[in-house]
C-alpha positions in Angstrom: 99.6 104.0 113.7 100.6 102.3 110.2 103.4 104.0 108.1 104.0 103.2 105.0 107.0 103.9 102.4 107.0 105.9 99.3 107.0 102.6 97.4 103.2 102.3 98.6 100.2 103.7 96.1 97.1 103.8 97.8 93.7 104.3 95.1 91.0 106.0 97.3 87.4 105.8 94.8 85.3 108.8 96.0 88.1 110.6 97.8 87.4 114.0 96.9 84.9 114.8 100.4 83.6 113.2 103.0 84.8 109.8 104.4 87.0 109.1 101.4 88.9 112.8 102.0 89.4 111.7 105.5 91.4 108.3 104.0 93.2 109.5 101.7 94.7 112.5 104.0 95.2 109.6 106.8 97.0 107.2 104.2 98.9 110.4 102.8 100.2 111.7 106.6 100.9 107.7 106.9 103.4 108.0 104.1 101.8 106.6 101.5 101.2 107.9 97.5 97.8 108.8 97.3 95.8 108.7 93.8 92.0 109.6 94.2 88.9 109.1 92.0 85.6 111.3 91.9 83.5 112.4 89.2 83.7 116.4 90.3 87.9 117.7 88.9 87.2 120.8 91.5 86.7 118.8 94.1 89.6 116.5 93.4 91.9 119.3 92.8 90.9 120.8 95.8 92.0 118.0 97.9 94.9 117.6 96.2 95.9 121.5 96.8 95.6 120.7 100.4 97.7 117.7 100.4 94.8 115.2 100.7 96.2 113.3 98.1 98.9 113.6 95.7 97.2 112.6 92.3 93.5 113.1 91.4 91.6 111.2 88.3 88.1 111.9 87.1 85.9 108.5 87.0 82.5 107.5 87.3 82.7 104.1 89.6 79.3 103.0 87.7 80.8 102.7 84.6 83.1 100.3 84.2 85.8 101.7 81.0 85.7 105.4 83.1 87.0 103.4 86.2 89.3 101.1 84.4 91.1 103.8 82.4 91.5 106.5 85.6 92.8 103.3 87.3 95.1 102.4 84.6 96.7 106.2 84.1 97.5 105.7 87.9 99.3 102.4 88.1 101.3 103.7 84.9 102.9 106.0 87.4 103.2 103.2 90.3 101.9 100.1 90.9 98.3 100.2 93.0 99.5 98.1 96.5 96.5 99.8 98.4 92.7 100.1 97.0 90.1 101.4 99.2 86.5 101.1 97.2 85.0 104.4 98.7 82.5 105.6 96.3 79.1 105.4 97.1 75.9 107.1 97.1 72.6 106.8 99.3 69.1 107.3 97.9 65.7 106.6 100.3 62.3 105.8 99.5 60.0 103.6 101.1 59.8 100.1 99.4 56.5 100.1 97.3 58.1 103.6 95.6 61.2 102.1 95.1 61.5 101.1 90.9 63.4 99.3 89.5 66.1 102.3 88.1 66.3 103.5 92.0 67.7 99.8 93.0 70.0 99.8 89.8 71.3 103.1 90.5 72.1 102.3 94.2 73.6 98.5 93.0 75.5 100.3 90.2 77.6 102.8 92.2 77.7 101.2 95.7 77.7 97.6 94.6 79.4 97.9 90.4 81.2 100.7 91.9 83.4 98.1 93.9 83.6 95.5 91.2 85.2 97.9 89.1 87.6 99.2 91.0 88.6 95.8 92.7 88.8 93.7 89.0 91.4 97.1 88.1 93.8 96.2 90.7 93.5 92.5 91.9 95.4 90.9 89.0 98.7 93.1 89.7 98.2 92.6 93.6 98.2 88.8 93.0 100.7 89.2 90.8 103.1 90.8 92.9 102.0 89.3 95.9 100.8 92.1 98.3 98.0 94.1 98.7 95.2 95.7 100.5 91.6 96.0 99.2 89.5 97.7 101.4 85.2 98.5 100.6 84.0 101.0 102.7 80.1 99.5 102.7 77.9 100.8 105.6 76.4 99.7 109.0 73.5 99.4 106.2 75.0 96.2 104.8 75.2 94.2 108.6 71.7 95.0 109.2 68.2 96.6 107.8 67.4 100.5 108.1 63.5 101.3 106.5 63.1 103.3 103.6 66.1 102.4 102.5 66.0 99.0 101.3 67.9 99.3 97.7 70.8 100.7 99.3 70.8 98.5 102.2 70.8 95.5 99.4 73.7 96.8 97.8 75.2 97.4 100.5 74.7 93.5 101.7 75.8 93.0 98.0 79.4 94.3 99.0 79.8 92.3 102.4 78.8 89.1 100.4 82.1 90.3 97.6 84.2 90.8 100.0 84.0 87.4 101.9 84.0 85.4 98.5 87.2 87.3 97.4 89.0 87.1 101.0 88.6 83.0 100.6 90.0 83.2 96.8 92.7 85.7 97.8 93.5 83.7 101.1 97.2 82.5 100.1 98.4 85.5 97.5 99.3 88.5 99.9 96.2 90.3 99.4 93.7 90.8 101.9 90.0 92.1 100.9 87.9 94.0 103.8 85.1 96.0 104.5 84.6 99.0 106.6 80.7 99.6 108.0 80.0 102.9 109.5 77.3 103.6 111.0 75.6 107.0 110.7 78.5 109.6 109.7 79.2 113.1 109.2 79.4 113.8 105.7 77.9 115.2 102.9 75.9 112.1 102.1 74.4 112.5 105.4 73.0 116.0 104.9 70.3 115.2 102.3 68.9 112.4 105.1 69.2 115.3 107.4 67.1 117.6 105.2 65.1 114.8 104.3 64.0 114.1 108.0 63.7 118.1 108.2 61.4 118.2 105.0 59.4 115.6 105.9 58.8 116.0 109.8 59.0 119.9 109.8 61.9 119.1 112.6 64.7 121.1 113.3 68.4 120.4 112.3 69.3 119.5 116.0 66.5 117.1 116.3 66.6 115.7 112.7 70.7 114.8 113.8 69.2 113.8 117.1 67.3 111.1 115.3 70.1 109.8 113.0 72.4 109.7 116.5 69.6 107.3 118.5 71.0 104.1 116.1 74.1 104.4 118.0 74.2 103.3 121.4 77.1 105.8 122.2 74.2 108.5 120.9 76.3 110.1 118.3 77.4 110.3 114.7 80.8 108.8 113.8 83.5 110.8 112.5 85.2 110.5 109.2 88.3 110.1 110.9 87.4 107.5 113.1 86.6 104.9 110.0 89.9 106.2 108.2 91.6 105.4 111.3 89.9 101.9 110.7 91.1 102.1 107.5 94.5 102.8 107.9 95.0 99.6 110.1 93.6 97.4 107.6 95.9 98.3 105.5 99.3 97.9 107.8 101.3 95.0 108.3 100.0 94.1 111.1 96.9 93.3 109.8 98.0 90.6 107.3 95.8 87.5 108.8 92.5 89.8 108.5 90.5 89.1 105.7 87.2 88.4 105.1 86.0 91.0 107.7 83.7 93.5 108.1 84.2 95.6 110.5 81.7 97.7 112.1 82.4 101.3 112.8 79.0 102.1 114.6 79.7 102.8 118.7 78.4 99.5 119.5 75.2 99.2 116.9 76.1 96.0 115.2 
């Protein structure tokens, strides 16, 4: 397991629930000093009170000045060495009811969302020489899932980032990633769970059932299972991977 010294601040965007909770506690237990981002303070605080994390900002990763200024108040307190782009959000609608505000919502948190968080903290990374950037995109962004096509673009979107900034980042010290679960259990799951349940008059048990035939090992993933994913990115030893995107999806990629 990585460890990391007091001297490392870790950013986790979205780190109040769900797969970003899981991070940040993993980075936290791992030693580092962890500041997360989320629109909802209770939420945040919450996490915080439970030793998730040890600093919490509000921020909107959509818009750009709300990301750059909770970013800003936390590398006043320590320099960022550790950003992992988690927020996102997951909308579904076959193609031809798709608009146009339904793909710039999905591109503006889980695409923008990145973008934001990454141009915050890449100058001082480069600058000192070391760091970790990390976008947690989705199984959805190495291959296509119906009725979901704008987030599976954005998602794509992120993958496509990623590789470009790995190549410019190449010989500074930084190392840009992306983590692609597959189907997890999280909040975000829960409204394609009701949705499969609304639509299909299905029960829970089967409407999980039909989320957990995607992965070969006929299950969901766990939140600590990509944060464990996560957390190796971001040691040492994983200074000559860059570029990646590694699937967390029991064999469906």
């Amino acid at each position: 397991m990585s460890k990391f010294s007091h001297s490392s601040h870790a950013v986790v965007t979205g780190g109040g629930r769900g797969i970003g909770r899981a991070i940040a506690a993993a980075l936290t237990e791992a030693g580092a000093v962890v500041t997360i981002l989320g629109r909802n303070r209770a939420t945040l605080d919450e996490a915080v009170k439970t030793d998730a994390a040890k600093f919490a900002e509000v921020a909107d990763v959509a818009d750009e000045l709300s990301v750059r200024s909770a970013i800003a108040v936390a590398a006043a307190r320590q320099p960022v060495d550790i950003l992992i782009a988690n927020a996102g959000a997951a909308e579904s609608a076959p193609f031809g009811r798709s608009d146009a505000a339904l793909f710039q919502r999905m591109m503006n948190v889980n695409f923008m969302g990145v973008v934001h968080a990454t141009q915050a903290v890449l100058p001082g990374m480069i600058e000192r020489r070391r760091g970790r950037v990390v976008a947690i995109a989705s199984s959805a962004g190495l291959k296509g899932y119906a009725y979901v096509s704008a987030y599976s673009a954005a998602k794509h979107a992120v993958i496509g980032l990623v590789r470009s900034l790995a190549l410019e980042t190449a010989k500074s010290g930084v190392t840009v990633n992306a983590v692609c679960p597959g189907f997890t259990e999280t909040d975000l799951l829960e409204g394609s769970i009701d949705n499969i349940m609304k639509k299909t008059g299905r029960s829970r048990e089967q409407a999980i059932a039909e989320l957990s035939k995607h992965n070969p090992q006929g299950r969901l993933v766990t939140p600590q299972e990509v944060a464990d994913a996560v957390l190796w990115l971001c040691g040492e030893g994983a200074a000559a991977i860059t570029g990646q995107a590694v699937a967390v999806a029991g064999g469906e990629i």
